[in-house]
C-alpha positions as CSV (number, residue, x, y, z in Angstrom):
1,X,-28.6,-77.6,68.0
2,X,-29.8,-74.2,68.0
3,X,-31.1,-73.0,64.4
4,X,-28.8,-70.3,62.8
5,X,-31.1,-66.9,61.9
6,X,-30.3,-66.1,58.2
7,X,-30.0,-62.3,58.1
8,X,-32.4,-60.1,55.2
9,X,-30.3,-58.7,52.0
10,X,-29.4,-54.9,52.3
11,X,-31.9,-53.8,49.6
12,X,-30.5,-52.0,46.4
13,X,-30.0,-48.2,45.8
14,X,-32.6,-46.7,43.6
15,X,-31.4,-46.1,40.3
16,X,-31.9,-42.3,39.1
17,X,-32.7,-42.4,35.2
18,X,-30.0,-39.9,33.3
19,X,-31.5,-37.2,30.9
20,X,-30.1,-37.4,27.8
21,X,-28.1,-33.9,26.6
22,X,-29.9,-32.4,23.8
23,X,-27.8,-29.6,21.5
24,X,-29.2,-27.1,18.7
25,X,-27.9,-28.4,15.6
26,X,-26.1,-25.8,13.4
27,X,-25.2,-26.1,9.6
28,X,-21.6,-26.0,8.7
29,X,-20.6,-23.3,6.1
30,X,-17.6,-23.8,5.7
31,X,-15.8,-27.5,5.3
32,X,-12.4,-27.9,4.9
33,X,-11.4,-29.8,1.7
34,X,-7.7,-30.0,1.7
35,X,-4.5,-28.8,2.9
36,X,-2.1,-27.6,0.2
37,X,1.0,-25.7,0.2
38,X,1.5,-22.1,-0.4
39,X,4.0,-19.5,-1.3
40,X,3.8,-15.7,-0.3
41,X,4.3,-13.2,-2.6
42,X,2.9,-9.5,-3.3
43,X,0.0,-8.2,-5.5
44,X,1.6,-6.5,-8.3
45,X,0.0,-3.1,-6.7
46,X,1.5,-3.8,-3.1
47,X,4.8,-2.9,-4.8
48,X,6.1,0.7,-5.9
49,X,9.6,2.0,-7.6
50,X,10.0,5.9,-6.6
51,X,11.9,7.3,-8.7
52,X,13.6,10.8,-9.3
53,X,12.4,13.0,-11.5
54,X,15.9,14.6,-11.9
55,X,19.6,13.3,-12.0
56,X,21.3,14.7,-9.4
57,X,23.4,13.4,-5.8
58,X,21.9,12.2,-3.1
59,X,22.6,14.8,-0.4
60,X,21.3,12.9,2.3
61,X,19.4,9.6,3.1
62,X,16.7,9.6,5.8
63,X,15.7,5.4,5.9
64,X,17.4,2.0,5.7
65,X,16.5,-1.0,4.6
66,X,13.4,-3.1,6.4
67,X,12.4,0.5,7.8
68,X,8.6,0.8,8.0
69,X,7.5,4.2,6.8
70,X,4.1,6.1,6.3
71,X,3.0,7.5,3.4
72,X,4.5,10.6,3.1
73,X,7.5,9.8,4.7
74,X,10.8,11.6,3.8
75,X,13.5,9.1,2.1
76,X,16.2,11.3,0.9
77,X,17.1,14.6,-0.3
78,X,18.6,15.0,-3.9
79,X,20.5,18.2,-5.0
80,X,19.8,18.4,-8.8
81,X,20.8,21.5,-11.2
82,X,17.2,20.9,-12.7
83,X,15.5,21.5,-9.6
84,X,17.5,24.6,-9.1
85,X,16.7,26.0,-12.5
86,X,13.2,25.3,-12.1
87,X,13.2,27.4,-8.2
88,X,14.8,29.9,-10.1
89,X,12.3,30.4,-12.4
90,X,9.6,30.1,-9.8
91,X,11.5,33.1,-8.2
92,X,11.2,35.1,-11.0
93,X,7.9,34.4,-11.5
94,X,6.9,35.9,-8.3
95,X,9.0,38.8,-9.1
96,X,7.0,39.2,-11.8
97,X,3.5,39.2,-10.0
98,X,4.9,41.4,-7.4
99,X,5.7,43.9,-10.3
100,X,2.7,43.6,-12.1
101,X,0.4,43.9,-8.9
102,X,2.4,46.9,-8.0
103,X,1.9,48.5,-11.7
104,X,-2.0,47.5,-11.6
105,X,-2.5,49.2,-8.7
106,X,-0.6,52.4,-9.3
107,X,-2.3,53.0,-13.1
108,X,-5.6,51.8,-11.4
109,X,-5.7,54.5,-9.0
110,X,-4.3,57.3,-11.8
111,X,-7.1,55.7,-13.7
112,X,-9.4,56.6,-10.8
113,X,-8.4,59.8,-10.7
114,X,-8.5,60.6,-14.7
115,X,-4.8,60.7,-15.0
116,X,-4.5,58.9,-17.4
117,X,-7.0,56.3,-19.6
118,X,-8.6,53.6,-18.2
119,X,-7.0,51.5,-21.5
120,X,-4.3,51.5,-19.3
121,X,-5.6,50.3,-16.3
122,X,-7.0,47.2,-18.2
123,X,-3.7,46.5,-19.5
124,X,-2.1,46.2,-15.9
125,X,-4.5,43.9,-15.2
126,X,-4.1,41.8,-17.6
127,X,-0.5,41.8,-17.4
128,X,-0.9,41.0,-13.2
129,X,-3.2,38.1,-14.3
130,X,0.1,36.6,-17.3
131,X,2.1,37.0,-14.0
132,X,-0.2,35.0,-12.2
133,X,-0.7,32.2,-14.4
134,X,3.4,32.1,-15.4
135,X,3.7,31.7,-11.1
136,X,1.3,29.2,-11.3
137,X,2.9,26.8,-13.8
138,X,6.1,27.4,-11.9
139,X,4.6,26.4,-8.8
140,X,3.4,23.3,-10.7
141,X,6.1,22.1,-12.5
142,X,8.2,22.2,-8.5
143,X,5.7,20.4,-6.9
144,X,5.8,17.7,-10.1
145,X,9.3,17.2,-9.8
146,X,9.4,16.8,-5.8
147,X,11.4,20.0,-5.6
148,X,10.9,22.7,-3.2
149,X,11.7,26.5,-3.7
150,X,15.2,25.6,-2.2
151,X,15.8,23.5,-5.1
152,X,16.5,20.6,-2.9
153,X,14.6,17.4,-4.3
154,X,12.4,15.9,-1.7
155,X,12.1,11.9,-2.3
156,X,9.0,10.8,-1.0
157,X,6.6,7.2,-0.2
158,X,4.1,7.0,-2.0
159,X,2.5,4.3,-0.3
160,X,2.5,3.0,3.5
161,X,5.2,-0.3,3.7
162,X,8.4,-1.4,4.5
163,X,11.9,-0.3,2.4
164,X,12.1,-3.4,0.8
165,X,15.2,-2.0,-1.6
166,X,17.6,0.9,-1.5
167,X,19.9,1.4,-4.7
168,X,21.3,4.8,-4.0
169,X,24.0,5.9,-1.1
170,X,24.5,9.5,0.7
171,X,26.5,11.4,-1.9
172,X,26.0,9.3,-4.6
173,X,25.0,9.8,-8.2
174,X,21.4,9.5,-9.0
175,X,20.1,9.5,-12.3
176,X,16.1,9.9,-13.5
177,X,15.8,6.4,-15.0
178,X,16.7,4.8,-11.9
179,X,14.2,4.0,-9.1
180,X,16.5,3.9,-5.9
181,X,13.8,3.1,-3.3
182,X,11.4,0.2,-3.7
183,X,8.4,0.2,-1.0
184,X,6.5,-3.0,-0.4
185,X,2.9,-2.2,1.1
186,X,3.0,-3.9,4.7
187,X,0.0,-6.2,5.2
188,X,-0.8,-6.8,1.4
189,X,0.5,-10.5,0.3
190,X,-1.1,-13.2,-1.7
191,X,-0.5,-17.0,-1.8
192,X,0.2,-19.3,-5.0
193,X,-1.3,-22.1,-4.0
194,X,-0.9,-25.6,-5.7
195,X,-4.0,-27.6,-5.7
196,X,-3.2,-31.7,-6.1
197,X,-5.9,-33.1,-9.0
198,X,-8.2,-34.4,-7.0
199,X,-9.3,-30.5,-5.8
200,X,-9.2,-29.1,-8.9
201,X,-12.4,-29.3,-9.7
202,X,-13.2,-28.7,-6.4
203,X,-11.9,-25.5,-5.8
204,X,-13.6,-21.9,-7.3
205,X,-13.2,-18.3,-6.7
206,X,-14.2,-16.4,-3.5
207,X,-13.8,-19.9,-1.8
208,X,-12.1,-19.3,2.2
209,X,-8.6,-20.3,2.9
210,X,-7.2,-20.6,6.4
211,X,-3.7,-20.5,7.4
212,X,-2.2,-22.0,10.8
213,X,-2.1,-18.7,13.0
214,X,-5.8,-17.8,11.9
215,X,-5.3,-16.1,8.9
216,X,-7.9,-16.0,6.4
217,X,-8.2,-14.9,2.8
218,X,-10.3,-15.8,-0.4
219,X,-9.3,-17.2,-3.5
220,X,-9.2,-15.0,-6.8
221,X,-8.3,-17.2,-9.9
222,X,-7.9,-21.2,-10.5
223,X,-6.0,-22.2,-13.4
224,X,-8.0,-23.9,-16.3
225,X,-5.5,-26.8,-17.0
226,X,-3.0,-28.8,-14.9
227,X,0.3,-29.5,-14.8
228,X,1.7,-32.7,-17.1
229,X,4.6,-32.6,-14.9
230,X,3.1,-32.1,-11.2
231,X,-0.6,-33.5,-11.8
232,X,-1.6,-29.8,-10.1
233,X,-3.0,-26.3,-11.0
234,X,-2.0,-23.2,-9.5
235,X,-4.2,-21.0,-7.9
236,X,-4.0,-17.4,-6.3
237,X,-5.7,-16.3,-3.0
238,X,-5.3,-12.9,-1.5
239,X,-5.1,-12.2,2.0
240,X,-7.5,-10.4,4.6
241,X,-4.7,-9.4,6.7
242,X,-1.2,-10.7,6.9
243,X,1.2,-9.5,9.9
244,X,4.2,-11.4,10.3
245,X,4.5,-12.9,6.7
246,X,7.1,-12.9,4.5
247,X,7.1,-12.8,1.1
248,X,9.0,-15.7,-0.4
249,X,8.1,-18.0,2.3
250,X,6.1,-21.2,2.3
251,X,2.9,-22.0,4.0
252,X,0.3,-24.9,4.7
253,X,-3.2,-23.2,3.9
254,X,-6.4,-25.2,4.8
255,X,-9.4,-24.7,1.9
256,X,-12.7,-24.0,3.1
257,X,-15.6,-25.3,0.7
């Protein structure tokens, strides 16, 4: 029979050789070395008691609790008998400097004109200038006390934060030993961190910490000795920035070595 024609092979595709990728290698600086947990609190400055420098009653309040204010802000307005005693004498103080200008300037000008001696001219000015320095202290000693020239008591923030505490209501008594506002700077925590053993050693000052949303701070102090009980050290790190935190709460913060 007829031979059967074995057909050629299809030859194979060429092969094209693959370049490796090549990337610049970069040092690490920082390295995690643990996850702890954490508890927020505030820096001992991030906290401040305003107090009243006179009893009085509290005519009117102008926050709440939780408010955020600015520094300056207005809280509350105090009628005290103090601060009205002390306008008072600021009003009579500039009684007396009105007076006393007055009188300088009238013996001045009969000085001038050889009226009369100019002893006496000298002697109106230097009782203008006892006016001026009794106004003064007046002035002073209102400012000091948060009082205006109404003698209304003008409770301001000191700092920038959020009303953390309010121990005073409208019309209520309010004494000087008594702080009713308490202002918590907003922004300004730290975290008490508890490090396990094996980190102790591991963990120093001005080391990173990282929390969750991206947070970062440094740490401040390490403890010297551990815990008998826990086997852990407490350590404090204070925050860059800190919106949305709470003080009291508990967080997982990432060490960076």
């Amino acid at each position: 029979g007829a031979c059967g024609k074995s057909q050629d092979a299809a030859p194979p595709e060429p092969v094209t050789p693959q370049q490796p990728k090549t990337a610049v290698a970069r040092a690490a600086n920082e390295v995690p070395l643990g996850i702890v947990p954490a508890t927020i609190s505030f820096p001992p400055a991030a906290r401040v008691a305003v107090t009243a420098a006179f009893s009085g009653a509290v005519r009117q309040l102008h926050v709440i609790e939780g408010q955020d204010v600015r520094k300056g802000q207005l809280l509350a307005t105090v009628v005290s008998r103090e601060a009205l005693s002390l306008a008072s004498d600021g009003a009579r103080a500039d009684a007396r400097v009105d007076l006393a200008r007055a009188n300088a300037n009238r013996i001045g000008q009969l000085a001038a004109e050889g009226v009369v001696a100019g002893a006496r001219a000298d002697e109106a000015k230097a009782a203008l200038r006892e006016a001026l320095v009794d106004q003064s202290e007046a002035a002073r000693a209102l400012a000091r006390a948060g009082a205006g020239t109404d003698g209304m008591v003008r409770l301001v923030a000191p700092i920038a934060g959020r009303v953390s505490k309010i121990a005073v209501e409208t019309g209520g008594p309010l004494d000087g030993m008594t702080a009713p506002f308490v202002i918590e700077g907003g922004g300004r925590y730290t975290l008490n961190l508890q490090l396990p053993e094996r980190l102790v050693r591991q963990v120093r000052p001005v080391m990173a910490v990282l929390l969750a949303d991206g947070t970062r701070g440094r740490i401040l102090s390490v403890a010297p000795g551990l815990d008998p009980a826990t086997r852990s050290a407490q350590a404090i790190a204070a925050l860059d920035a800190a919106p949305g935190l709470v003080a009291g709460g508990s967080v997982s913060v990432t060490i960076l070595g």
